[in-house]
C-alpha positions as CSV (number, residue, x, y, z in Angstrom):
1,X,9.7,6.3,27.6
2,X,7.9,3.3,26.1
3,X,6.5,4.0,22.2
4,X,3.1,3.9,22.3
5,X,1.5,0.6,21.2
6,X,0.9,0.3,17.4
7,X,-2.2,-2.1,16.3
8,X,-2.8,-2.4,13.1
9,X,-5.5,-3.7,10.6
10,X,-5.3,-7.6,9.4
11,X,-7.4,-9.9,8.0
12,X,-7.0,-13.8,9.0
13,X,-5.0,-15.3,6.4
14,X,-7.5,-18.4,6.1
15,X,-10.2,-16.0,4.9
16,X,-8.0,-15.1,2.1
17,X,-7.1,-18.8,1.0
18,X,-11.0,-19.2,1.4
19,X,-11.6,-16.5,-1.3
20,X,-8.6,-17.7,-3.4
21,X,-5.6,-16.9,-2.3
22,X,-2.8,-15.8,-5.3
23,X,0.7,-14.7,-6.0
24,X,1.2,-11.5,-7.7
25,X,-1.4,-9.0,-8.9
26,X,-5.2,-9.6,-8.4
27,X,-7.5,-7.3,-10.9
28,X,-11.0,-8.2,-8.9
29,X,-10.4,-6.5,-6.1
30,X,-13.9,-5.9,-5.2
31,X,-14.7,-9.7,-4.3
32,X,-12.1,-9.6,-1.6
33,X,-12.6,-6.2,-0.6
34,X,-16.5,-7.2,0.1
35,X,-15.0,-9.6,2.5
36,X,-12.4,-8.2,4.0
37,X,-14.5,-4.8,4.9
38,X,-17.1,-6.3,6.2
39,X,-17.5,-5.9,10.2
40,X,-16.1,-8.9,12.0
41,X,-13.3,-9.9,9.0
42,X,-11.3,-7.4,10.1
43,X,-9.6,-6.7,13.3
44,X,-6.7,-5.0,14.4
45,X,-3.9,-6.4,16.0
46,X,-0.4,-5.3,17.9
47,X,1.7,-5.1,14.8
48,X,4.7,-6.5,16.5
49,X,2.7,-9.5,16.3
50,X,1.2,-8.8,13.0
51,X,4.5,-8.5,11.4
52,X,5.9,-12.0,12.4
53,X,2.6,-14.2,12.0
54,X,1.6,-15.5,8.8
55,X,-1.9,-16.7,10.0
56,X,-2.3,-12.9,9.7
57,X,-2.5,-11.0,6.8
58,X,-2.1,-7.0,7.5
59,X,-4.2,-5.3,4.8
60,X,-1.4,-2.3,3.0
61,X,-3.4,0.5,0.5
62,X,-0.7,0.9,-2.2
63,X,-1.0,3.9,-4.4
64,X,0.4,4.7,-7.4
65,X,0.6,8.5,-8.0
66,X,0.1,8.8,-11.7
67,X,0.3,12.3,-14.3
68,X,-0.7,11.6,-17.9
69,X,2.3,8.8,-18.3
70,X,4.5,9.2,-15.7
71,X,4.6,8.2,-11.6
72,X,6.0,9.1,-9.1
73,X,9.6,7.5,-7.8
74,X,11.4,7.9,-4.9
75,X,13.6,6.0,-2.6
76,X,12.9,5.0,1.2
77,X,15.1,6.4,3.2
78,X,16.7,5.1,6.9
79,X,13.6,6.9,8.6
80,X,11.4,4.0,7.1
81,X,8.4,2.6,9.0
82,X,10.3,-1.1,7.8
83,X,13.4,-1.2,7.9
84,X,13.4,-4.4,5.6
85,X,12.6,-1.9,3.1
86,X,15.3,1.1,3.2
87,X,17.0,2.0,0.1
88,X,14.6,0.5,-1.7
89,X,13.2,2.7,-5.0
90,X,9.3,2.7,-4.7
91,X,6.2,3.5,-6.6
92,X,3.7,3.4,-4.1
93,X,2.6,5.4,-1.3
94,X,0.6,4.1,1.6
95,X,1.1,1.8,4.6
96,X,-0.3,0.0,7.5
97,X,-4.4,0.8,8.9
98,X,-4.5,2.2,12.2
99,X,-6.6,2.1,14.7
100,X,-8.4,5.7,15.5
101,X,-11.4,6.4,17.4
102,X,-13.6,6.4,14.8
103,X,-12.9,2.7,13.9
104,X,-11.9,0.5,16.7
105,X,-13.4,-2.5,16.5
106,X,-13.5,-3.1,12.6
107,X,-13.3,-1.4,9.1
108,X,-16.0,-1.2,6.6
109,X,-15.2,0.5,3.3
110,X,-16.2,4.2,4.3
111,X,-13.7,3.8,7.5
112,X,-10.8,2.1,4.8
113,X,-11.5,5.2,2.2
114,X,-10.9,7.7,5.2
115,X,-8.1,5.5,6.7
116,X,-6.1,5.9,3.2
117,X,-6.7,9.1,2.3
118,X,-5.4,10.1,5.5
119,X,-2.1,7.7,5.4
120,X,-1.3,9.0,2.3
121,X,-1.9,12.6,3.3
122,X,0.9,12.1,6.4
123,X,3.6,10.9,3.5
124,X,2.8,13.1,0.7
125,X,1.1,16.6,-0.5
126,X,-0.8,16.3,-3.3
127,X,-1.5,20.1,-4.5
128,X,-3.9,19.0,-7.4
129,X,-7.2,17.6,-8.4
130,X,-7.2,13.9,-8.4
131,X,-9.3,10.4,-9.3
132,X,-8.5,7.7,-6.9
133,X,-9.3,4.2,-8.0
134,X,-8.8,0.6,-6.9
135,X,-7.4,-1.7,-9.5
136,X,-6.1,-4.8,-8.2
137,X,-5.0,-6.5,-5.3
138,X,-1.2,-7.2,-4.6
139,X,0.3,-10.2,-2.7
140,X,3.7,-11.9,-2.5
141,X,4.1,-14.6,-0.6
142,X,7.7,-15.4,-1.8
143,X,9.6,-12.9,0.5
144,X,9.3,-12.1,4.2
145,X,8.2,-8.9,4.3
146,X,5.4,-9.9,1.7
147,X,4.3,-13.3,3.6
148,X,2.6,-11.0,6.1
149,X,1.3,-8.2,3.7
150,X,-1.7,-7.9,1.1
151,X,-1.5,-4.7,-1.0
152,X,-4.8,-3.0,-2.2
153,X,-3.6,-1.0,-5.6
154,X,-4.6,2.3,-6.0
155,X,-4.5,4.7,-8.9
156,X,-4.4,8.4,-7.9
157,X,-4.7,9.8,-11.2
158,X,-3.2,13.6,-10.7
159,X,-4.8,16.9,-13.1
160,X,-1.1,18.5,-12.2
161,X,2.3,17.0,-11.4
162,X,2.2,19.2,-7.8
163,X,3.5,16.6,-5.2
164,X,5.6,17.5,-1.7
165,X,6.9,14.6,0.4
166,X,6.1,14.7,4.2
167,X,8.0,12.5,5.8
168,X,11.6,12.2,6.0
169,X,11.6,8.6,4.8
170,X,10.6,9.8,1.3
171,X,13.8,10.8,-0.7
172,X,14.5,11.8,-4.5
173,X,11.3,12.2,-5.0
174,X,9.9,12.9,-8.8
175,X,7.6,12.0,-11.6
176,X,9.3,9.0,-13.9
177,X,8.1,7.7,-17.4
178,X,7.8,4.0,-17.9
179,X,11.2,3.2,-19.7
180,X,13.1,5.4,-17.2
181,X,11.0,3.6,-14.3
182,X,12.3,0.1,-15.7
183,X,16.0,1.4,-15.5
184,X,15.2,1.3,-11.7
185,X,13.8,-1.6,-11.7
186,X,16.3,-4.1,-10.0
187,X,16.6,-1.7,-7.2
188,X,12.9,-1.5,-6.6
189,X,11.2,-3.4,-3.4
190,X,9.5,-6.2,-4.7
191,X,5.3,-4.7,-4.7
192,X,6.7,-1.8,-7.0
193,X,8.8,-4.2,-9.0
194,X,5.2,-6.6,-9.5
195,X,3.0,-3.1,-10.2
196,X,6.0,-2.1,-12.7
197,X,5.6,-5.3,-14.8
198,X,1.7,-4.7,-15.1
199,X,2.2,-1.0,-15.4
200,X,-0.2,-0.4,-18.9
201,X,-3.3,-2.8,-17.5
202,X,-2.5,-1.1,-13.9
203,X,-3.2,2.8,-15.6
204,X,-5.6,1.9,-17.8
């Protein structure tokens, strides 16, 4: 049996360059975002595609899942979505936009908010009150992987440490404090590696 056809969300790249294209983190998100959620900027396309074409920019929520001074760590396992990315350490949870019935011609912000929440509800459980917040934007252009990717940050800022993974990719899975974080960090794909070096403007 075939898999079933993935399209996912992207953004033209040139609209991106237009706004002001950068390397690293980004802390206006909302002056993209405003552009790339509004109807017609974003489209969705066969990720196949998506994932070799950098005139396309697939649009990645990111979230850091934060109690008091500590995130959560864990390692991707060989069940990964990207396999450029296995046995990589990690501090974000998210991945690619899909397209669902409620949006299938283009994203505005409501349709993103819903499309995140329920990504990172398919890799993790939170069991606890949280605040969800945008901070920045997160681009690296530098490695392959990144040249077709543009992270938007999150903060999911937890009342209780009470997460469960849910898929089988997440392994080692546990809250970290900066300093034990940074022990990790040459082991770390490169996004968590950029948010890690930001860390105190990222929580604050």
């Amino acid at each position: 049996m075939n898999a079933p056809k993935e399209n996912v969300m992207v953004i033209r790249r040139e609209l991106f360059d237009l706004l002001g294209s950068f390397q690293g983190l980004n802390f206006e998100p909302q002056k993209y975002l405003e552009a790339f959620l509004s109807r017609g900027n974003n489209f969705f396309l066969a990720r196949p595609e998506a994932e070799i074409n950098p005139a396309y920019k697939q649009i990645i929520p990111y979230a850091l899942i934060a109690f008091q001074n500590k995130l959560a760590y864990y390692v991707r396992g060989k069940k990964a979505g990207e396999q450029r990315l296995v046995a990589k350490g990690s501090i974000g949870i998210g991945g690619h936009m899909n397209e669902t019935d409620e949006s299938l011609f283009a994203m505005d912000e409501q349709a993103y908010r819903a499309g995140v929440e329920r990504e990172v509800n398919e890799e993790i459980k939170i069991d606890a009150p949280f605040e969800d917040r945008i901070v920045a934007l997160l681009n690296d252009d530098i490695t392959e992987v990144g040249s077709v990717h543009l992270g938007v940050v999150h903060v999911f800022k937890l009342a209780e440490p009470k997460v469960e993974k849910r898929e089988a990719m997440i392994t080692g899975l546990t809250f970290l404090a900066k300093d034990e974080l940074c022990a990790h960090r040459e082991t770390m794909e490169t996004w968590s590696q950029i948010c890690l070096d930001s860390l105190d403007r990222l929580l604050l």
